[in-house]
C-alpha positions as CSV (number, residue, x, y, z in Angstrom):
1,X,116.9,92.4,128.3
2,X,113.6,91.8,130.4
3,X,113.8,90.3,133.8
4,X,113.1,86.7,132.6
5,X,116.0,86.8,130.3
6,X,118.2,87.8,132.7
7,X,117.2,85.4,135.3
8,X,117.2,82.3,132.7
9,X,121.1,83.8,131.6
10,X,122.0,84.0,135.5
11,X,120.6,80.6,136.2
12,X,122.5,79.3,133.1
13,X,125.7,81.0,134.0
14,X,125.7,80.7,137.3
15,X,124.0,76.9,137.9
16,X,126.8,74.7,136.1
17,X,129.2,76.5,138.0
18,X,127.0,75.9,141.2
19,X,126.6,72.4,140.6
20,X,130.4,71.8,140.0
21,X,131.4,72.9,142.8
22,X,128.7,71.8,144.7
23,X,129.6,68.0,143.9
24,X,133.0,68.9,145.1
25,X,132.3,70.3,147.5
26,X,129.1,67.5,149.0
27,X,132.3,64.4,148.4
28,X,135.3,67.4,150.3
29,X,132.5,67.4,153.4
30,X,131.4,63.5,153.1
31,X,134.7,62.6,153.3
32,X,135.3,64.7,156.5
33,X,132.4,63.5,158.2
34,X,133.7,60.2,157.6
35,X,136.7,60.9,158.9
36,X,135.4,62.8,162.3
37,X,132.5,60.6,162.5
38,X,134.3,58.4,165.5
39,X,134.7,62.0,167.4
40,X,131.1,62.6,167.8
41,X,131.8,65.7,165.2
42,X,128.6,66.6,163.8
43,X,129.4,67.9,159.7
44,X,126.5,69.7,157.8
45,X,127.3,68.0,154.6
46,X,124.3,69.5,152.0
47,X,123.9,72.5,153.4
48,X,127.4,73.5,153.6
49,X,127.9,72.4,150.4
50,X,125.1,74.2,149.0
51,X,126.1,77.4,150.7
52,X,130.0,77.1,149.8
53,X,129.3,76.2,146.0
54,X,127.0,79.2,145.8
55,X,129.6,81.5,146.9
56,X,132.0,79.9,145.0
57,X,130.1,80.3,142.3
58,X,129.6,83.6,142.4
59,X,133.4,84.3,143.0
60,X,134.4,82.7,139.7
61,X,131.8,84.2,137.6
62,X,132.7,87.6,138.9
63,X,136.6,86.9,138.5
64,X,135.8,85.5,135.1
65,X,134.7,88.5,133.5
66,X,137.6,90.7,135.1
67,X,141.0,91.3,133.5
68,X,142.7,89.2,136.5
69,X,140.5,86.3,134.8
70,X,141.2,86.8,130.8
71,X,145.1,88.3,131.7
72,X,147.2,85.4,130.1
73,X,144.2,83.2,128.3
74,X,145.3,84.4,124.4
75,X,149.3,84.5,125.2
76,X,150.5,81.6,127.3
77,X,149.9,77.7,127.1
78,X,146.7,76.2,129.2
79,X,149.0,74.7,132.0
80,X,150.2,78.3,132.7
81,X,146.7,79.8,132.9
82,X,144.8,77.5,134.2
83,X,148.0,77.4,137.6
84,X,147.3,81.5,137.4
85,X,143.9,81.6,137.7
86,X,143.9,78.8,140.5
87,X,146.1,80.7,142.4
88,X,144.5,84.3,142.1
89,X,141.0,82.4,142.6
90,X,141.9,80.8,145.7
91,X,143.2,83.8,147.4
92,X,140.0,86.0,146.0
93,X,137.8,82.9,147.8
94,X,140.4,82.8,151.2
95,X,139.6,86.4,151.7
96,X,135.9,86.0,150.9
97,X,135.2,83.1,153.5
98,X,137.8,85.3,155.6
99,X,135.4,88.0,155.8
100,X,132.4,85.7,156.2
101,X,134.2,84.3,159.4
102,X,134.9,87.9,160.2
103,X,131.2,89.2,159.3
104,X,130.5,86.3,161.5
105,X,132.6,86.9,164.8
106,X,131.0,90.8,164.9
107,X,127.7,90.0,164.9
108,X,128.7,87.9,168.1
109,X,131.1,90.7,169.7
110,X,129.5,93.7,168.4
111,X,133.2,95.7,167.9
112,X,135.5,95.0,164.6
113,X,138.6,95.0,166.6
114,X,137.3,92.0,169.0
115,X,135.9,90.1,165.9
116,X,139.5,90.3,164.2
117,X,140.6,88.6,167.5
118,X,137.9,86.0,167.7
119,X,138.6,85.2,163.8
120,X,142.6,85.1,165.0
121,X,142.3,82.8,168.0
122,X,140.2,80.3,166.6
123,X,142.2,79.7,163.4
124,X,143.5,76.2,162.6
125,X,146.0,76.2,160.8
126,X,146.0,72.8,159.5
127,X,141.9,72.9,158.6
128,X,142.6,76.1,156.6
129,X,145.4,74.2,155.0
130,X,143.4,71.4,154.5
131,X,140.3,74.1,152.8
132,X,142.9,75.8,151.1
133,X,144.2,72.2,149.4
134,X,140.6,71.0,148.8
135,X,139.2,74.7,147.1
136,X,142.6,74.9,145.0
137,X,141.8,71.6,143.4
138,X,138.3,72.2,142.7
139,X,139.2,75.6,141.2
140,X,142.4,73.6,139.3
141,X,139.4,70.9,137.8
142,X,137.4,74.0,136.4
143,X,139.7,76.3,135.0
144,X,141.8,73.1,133.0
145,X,137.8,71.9,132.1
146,X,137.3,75.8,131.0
147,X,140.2,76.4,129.2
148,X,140.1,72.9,127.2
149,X,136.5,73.9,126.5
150,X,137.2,77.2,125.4
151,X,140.3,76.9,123.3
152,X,138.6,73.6,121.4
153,X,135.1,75.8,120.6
154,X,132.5,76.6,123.9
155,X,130.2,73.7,124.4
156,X,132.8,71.0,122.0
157,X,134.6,69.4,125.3
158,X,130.7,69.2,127.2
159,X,129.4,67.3,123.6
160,X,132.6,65.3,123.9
161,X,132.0,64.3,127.4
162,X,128.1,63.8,127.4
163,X,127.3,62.6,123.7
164,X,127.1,58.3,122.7
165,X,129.6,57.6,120.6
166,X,128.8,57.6,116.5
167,X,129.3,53.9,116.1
168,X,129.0,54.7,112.1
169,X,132.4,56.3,112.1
């Protein structure tokens, strides 16, 4: 596979999952602008969204073609998957922006054990709650879209959703 082809199967595999997300993610962060907008709290709406989706993104497409993501999708009924993989996804992502935050506090400090501090302090507990809630049900939306599309035939449940009716039948 030549470099073109595996761009145009990365864009492909990767975009759709981007865009998901990031229209989840662009109405989680418009509604808490409107929410902190009487505070004078400034929210980067598009670019976080962009950035978040993107990592997101990456996450599920990674965790998709690991064992954690294919464990119970032949054995056990789509409501029990689709809970699984929500729940392993969201703590694979929680660790990931974890780190990011942590990545984050050490270039300011300069020493790990400082930047675990930083990252400790400053946590809210209800705002991670809140992220927690908001990613779980973005991840619940894809994996029940996923797994409805995958166990009717790939691509069926996307003609379903996008094609005109046939008004002949």
């Amino acid at each position: 596979m030549n470099l073109i082809n595996k761009l145009k199967h990365e864009i492909k595999e990767v975009g759709l999952v981007m865009l998901y997300f990031f229209f989840c993610f662009c109405v989680i962060l418009t509604l808490k602008k409107l929410l902190l907008i009487d505070y004078q709290v400034e929210v980067k709406v598009i670019s976080t969204a962009a950035i978040s989706a993107f990592i997101i993104a990456k996450v599920v497409i990674i965790l998709d073609h690991t064992s954690a993501g294919k464990r119970f999708d032949a054995r056990y009924p789509l409501w029990f998957v689709v809970m699984y993989k929500t729940l392993v996804y969201l703590v694979v992502a929680f660790f990931v922006f974890y780190l990011k935050r942590l990545y984050d506090a050490y270039q300011v400090t300069g020493l790990i054990d400082q930047a675990f501090d930083e990252v400790w302090e400053h946590r809210k507990r209800n705002v991670m709650l809140l992220k927690l809630i908001c990613i779980g049900l973005t991840f619940l939306g894809y994996h029940l879209y996923a797994g409805l599309d995958h166990r009717l035939g790939e691509g069926t449940l996307r003609r379903k959703i996008f094609e005109s009716p046939n008004p002949g039948n």
